[in-house]
N, C-alpha and C positions, 0 to 999 in steps of 0.2 A: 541609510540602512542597507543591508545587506540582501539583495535580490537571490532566490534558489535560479540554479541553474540548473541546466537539462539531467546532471545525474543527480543531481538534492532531489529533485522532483520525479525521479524513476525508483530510487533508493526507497523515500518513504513509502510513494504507496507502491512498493513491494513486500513494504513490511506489512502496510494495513492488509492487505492480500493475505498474507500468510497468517496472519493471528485472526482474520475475520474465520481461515478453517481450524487455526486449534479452539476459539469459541466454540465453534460449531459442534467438535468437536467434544468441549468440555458440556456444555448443557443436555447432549446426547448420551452421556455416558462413558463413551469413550474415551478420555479421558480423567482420570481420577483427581482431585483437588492436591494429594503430592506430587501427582505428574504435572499439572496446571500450572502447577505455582512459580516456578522460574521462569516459566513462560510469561504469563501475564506481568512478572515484574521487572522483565524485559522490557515490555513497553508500556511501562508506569501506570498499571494496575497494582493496588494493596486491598488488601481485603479489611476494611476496619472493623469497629464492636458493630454497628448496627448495618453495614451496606458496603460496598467497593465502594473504591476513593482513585478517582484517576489524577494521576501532577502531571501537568504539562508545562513543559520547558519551556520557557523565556529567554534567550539567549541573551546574556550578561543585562538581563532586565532592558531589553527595547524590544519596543512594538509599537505598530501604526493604528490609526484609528479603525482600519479595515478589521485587523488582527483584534482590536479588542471590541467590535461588534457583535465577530464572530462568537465570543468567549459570550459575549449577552447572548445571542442565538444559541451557542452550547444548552445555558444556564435556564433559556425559557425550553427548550423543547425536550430533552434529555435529563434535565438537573430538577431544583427545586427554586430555582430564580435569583438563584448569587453564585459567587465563586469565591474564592479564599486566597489572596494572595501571601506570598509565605517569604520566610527568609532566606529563603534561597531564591527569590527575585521568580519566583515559580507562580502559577494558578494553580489552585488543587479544587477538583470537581467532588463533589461528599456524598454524593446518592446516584451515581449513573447506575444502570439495570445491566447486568453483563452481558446481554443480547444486544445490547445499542453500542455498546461501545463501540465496537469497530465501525456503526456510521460515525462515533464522532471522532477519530482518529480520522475519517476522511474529510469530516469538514472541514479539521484542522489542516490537513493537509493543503485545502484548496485556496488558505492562505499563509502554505507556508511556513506551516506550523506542526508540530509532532509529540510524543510522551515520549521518545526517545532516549535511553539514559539516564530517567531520572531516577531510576531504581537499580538495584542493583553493583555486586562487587565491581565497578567499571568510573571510570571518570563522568562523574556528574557535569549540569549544566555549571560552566565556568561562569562567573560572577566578575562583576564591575563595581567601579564607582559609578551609583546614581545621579551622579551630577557632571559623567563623562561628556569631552567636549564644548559644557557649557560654561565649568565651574573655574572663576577667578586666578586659584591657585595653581593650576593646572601646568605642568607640563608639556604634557603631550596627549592626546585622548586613546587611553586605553583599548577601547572599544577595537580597531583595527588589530590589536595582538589577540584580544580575547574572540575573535574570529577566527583569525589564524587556528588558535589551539584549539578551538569548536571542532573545524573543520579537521585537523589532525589526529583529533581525541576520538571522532565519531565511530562505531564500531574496531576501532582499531584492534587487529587479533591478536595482538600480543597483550594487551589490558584489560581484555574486554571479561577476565577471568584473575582479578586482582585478589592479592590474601581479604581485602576488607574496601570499602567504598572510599573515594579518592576525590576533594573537592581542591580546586584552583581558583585565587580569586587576583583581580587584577585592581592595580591601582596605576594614575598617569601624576595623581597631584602631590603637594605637599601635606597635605589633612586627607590624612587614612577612612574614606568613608564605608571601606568597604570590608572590614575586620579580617583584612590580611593576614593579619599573623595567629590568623587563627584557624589555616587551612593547612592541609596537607603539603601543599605549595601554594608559598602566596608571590608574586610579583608584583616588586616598585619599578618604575619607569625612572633613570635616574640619567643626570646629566653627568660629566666628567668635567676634567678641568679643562681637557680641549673643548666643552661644548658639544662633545658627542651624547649622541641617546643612545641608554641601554639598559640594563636589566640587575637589580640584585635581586638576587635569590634567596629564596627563604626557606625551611622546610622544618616537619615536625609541630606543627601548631596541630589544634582541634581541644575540644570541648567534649562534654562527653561525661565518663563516671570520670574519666584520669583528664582534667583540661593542663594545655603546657600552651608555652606562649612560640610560637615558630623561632627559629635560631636561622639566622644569616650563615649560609653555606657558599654566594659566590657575594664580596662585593659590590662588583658590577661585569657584567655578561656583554658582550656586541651583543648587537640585535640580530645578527646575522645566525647566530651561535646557537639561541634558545630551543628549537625545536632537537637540536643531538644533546645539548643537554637536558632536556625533559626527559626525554630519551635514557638514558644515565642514568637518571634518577629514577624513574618509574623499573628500567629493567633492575637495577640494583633492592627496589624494594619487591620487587615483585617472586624475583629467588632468595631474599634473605628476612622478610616479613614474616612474621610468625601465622602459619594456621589451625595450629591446636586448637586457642581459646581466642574465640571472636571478639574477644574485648581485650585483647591484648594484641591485635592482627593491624592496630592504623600504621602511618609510617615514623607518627610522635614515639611512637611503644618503640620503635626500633631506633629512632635517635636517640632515643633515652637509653635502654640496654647496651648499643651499641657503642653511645660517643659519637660526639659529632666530629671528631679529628679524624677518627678511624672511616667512617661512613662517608663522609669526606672524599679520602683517598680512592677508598674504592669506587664514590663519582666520578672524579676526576680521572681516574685509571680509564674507565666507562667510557669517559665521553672522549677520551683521545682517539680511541677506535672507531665512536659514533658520530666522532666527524672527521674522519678517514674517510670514513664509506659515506657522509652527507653530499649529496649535486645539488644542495641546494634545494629552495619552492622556486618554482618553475617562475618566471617574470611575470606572466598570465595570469595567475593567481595571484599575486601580490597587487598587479596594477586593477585588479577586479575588487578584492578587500580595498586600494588605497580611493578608490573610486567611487565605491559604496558610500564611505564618510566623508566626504569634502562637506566641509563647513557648509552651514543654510546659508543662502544670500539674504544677509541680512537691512531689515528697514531701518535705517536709521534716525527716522522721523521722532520729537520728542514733543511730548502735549504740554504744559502747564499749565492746563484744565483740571489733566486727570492728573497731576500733582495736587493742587489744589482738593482736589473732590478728595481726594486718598486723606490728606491733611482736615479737613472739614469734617470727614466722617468717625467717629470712635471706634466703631467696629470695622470698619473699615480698613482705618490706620492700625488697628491691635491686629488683623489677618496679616497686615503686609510686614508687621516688624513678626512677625513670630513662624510664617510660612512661606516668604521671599527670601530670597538669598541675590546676593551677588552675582552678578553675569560677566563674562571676560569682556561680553561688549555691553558699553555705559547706558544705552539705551534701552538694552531687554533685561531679562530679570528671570530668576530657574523657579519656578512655583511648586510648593510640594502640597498636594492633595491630602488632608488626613483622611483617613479607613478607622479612623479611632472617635466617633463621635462619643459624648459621655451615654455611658449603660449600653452600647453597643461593643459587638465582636470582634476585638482587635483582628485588620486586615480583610473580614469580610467588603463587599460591595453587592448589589443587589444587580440585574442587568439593565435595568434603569440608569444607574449612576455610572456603569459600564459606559452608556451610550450619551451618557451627558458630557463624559471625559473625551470618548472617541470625537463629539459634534467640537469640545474644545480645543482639542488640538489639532483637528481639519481647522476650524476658523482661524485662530489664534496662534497656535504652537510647533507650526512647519510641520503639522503630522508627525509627530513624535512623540510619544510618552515612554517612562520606565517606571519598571516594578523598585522598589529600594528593599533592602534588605533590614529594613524596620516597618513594610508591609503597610508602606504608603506609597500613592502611585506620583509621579513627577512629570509636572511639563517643563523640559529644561530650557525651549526657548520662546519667551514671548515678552511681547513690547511693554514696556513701563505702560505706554501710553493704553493699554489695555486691560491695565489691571483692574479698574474699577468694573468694565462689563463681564472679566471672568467670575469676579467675587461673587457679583448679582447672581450669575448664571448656576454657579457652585451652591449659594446659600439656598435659591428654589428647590434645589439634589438634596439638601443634608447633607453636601460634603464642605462646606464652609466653616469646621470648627477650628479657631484659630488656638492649638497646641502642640505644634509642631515642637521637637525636645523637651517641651514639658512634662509636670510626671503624669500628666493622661495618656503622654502619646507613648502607652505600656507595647512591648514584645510579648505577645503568649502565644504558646502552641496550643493545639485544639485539647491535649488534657483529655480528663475522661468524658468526656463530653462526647469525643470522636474515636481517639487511636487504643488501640489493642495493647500497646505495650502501657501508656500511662499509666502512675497510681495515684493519681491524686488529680483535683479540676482545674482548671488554667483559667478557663473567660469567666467563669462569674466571680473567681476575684481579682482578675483584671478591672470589672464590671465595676465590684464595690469601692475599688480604690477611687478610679473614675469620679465617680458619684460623690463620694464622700470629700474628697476634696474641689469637687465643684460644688459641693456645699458651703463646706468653708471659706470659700473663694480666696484661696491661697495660692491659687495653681501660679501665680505671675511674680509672685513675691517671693516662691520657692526659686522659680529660675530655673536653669538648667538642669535636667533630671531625668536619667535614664533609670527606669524601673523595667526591667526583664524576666519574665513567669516563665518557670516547665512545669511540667506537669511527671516529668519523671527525669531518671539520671541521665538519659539520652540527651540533654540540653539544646533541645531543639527551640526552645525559646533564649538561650543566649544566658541565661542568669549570670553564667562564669562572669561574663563580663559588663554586668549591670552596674550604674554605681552602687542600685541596689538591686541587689539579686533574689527573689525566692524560686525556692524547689522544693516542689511538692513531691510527698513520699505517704507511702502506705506502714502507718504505724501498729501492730494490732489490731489491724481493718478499721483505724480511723485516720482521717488525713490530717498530715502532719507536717507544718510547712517550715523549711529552714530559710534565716536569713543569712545571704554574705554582702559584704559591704566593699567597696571600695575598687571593682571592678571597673575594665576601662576598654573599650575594641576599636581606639584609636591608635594614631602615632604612637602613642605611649601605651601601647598594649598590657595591662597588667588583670590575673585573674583575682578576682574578688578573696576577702577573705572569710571565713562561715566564722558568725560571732557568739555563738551560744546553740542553746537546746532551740529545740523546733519551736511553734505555735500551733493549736486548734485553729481551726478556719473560723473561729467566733473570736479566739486573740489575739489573728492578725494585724485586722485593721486596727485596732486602741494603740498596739505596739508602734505600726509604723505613724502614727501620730503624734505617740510621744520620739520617735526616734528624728519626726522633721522638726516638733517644737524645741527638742534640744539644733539641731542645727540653726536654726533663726535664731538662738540665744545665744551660741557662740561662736556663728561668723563675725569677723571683722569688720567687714561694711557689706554694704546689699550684694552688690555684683558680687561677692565669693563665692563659689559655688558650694556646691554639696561635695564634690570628687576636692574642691580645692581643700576645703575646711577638713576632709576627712584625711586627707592628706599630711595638713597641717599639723593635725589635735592626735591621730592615732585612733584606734579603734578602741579604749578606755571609756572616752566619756560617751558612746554612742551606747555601750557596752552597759552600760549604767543605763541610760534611758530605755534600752528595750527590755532588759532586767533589774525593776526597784526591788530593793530589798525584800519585800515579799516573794514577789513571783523567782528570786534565787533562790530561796530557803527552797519554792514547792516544787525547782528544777534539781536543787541537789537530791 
């Protein structure tokens, strides 16, 4: 991981300094709430429906057991005793008191940690793959670039004043875990046919009221190159970005108006100049990032005990085929934590389960854990031969629910539950699906199944690219929930399609009941998925099951 050095650690708390006096500031009077307000969301203060909500940055989702004690410590002393991790691989704090803030921007600091960025027109925290460095398919591990552009991105004055907010998300493997093509700029890590490593470039993706899926703008980039052309890219959207109408101001809106041939040119014009005038990252920095990541020394010790016991136990073996994954070495294993127990708040954790993950991944997981951008937390390296004491140790937390890509393990943003723009609720029907099909105890027989909630057209929940998507919306001041179907924020990136009229939050769930009974009746064989069969079949006969003839008469 990535150690602050002497100016990371002058930087921040130069910021904490300075915002502990515009608080001061603000609670005094002085300050007014529209003079405030760019201020605090500077350094990722929002003001929600009922309290401020601070997001603190997780850099491309890694942090050490240190780092997330601290966030328990945030959460018992400041907070209300959880934290909220989010798709943007972020913590978000929901009741801190505006007087305290700035001691907890100094806790954070004193491991290394900051709200930096996460708000505001500026380049957000840069995002990863959750399974960087550990996962089978891999490449190359991401991580080392998405430092890089951390560290180049951070205050930077030329962006730091963007037509509209700017996310980058980095991939190293072959299976896109990190919804690339669905950022502002997304980067693949890509081989040539000499075997070199470098970069195709993506641009114009994002979700939203308008979702589009990113368009490939360089093949493959040196690695040497990336920083003048970000560069390129960023100056070219930043003078030819619309700032009339904020919802028309991302850099998707301008690929789109513009064309990607023309916008194009104008990159490439950009970056002839911006790397004319490029010296290069200095060697110091590079061998300081290349040094951070060197691989864990790994144990290579294998038990056939704790095979057996894995094999022996039902619950046991059902945790490890549905929240282990494949490890590049044969001996460890990447374990994803669910934050989705049934009837609980998709991505919350309490500071309890904070410190049960920290003591796990000190004992067990080379001190490393990440946030994933489906708002479950990840140990990506631990020994096969330990799996059975993590399970133990997980199942005493309440964090042992074995649903990893099932349809429990839902996407929801907090909805009106929490945010200020929402019009409609997210977790309790995240809640009732949960529930309801752990009633039926289908969850294992459906299979693979991304379910993704907003709570309004911001898509902060992902819906665009759910297999199944809702989004809630204020109808007539009653909440009115649409479904789209057939959404994907893989490799094969494709935005879902809306398949009819809305539902009452009372005729959701029957709807999506009938809509998986028809999928279990006309897939093929068990393993087809729900993305495969709807693929397959079209969205006619799903079309039919969530609309019987009755409920079309009372939609037309």
């Amino acid at each position: 991981m990535y150690k602050y050095n002497d100016f990371d650690e002058k930087f921040v708390r130069s910021r904490v300094r300075e915002f502990r006096g515009q608080v001061e500031r603000r609670i005094s009077g002085a300050l007014t709430e529209d003079e405030f307000r760019p201020l605090r969301l500077m350094n990722g203060l929002y003001l929600q429906l009922h309290a401020y909500m601070l997001r603190v940055a997780v850099p491309y989702g890694t942090l050490n057991s240190t780092q997330m004690r601290q966030f328990a410590y945030i959460a018992d002393r400041w907070d209300k005793g959880y934290g909220h991790f989010t798709t943007r691989q972020n913590i978000q704090f929901n009741w801190p008191k505006l007087k305290d803030v700035p001691d907890i921007l100094d806790a954070l600091a004193d491991v290394e940690m900051h709200a930096i960025q996460t708000s505001g027109n500026c380049i957000r925290n840069v995002t990863a793959d959750h399974f960087a460095g550990a996962a089978a398919d891999e490449i190359e591990d991401p991580r080392p670039t998405a430092e890089l552009l951390r560290q180049w991105s951070s205050d930077h004055p030329e962006f730091a004043f963007l037509p509209r907010k700017f996310k980058i998300a980095v991939s190293g493997a072959a299976q896109d875990r990190a919804v690339v093509r669905a950022h502002d700029i997304g980067i693949y890590i890509r081989r040539n046919e000499a075997g070199e490593h470098g970069y195709e470039i993506v641009i114009g993706g994002g979700l939203g009221r308008t979702p589009m899926v990113g368009k490939t703008v360089r093949e493959f980039l040196p690695k040497d190159d990336l920083l003048p052309y970000l560069e390129a890219i960023l100056q070219v959207y930043n003078l030819s970005g619309r700032r009339d109408n904020k919802y028309k101001a991302r850099i998707k809106i301008l690929v789109h108006e513009t064309g990607l041939d023309e916008l194009k040119e104008r990159i490439e014009s950009t970056f002839v100049e911006k790397k004319a005038a490029f010296k290069g990252v200095p060697q110091r920095i590079i061998d300081d990032i290349t040094a951070a990541f060197r691989p864990a020394d790994f144990d290579n010790t294998r038990s056939v005990a704790a095979e057996d016991k894995i094999d022996a136990d039902p619950v046991l073996r059902s945790w490890v085929d549905t929240n282990v994954a494949e490890h590049k070495n044969p001996a460890y294993a990447i374990v994803s934590i669910s934050l989705k127990p049934v009837g609980g708040t998709p991505g919350d954790a309490t500071s309890e389960q904070m410190r049960v993950m920290a003591d796990l991944a000190e004992q067990y997981g080379h001190d490393e854990l990440r946030v994933s951008h489906e708002q479950n937390i990840i140990l990506p390296h631990v020994r096969r031969a330990d799996l059975p004491a993590i399970h133990a140790q997980l199942k005493a937390a309440g964090l042992a629910t074995a649903n990893i890509g099932l349809i429990s393990d839902i996407i929801a943003c907090p909805g009106m539950d929490y945010c200020a723009l929402a019009t409609a609720r997210s977790i309790p029907i995240a809640q009732e699906i949960a529930q309801r099909f752990d009633e039926l105890k289908l969850e294992h027989e459906i299979g693979p199944m991304k379910i993704k909630i907003s709570g309004c057209i911001n898509a902060c929940g992902h819906h665009h690219v759910g297999h199944i998507g809702i989004l809630g919306l204020d109808k007539a001041g009653v909440e009115n929930y649409q479904i789209t179907l057939g959404g994907d924020g893989t490799e094969t990136t494709t935005i879902a399609e809306r398949v009819g009229p809305g539902f009452s939050a009372e005729e959701l769930l029957p709807a999506l009941e009938r809509l998986i009974e028809a999928y279990l009746e006309k897939r093929l064989w068990a393993q087809e998925t729900f993305l495969q069969c709807y693929r397959r079949l079209g969205p006619d006969p799903f079309k039919a099951a969530l609309y019987p003839e009755g409920r079309q008469k009372h939609a037309a």
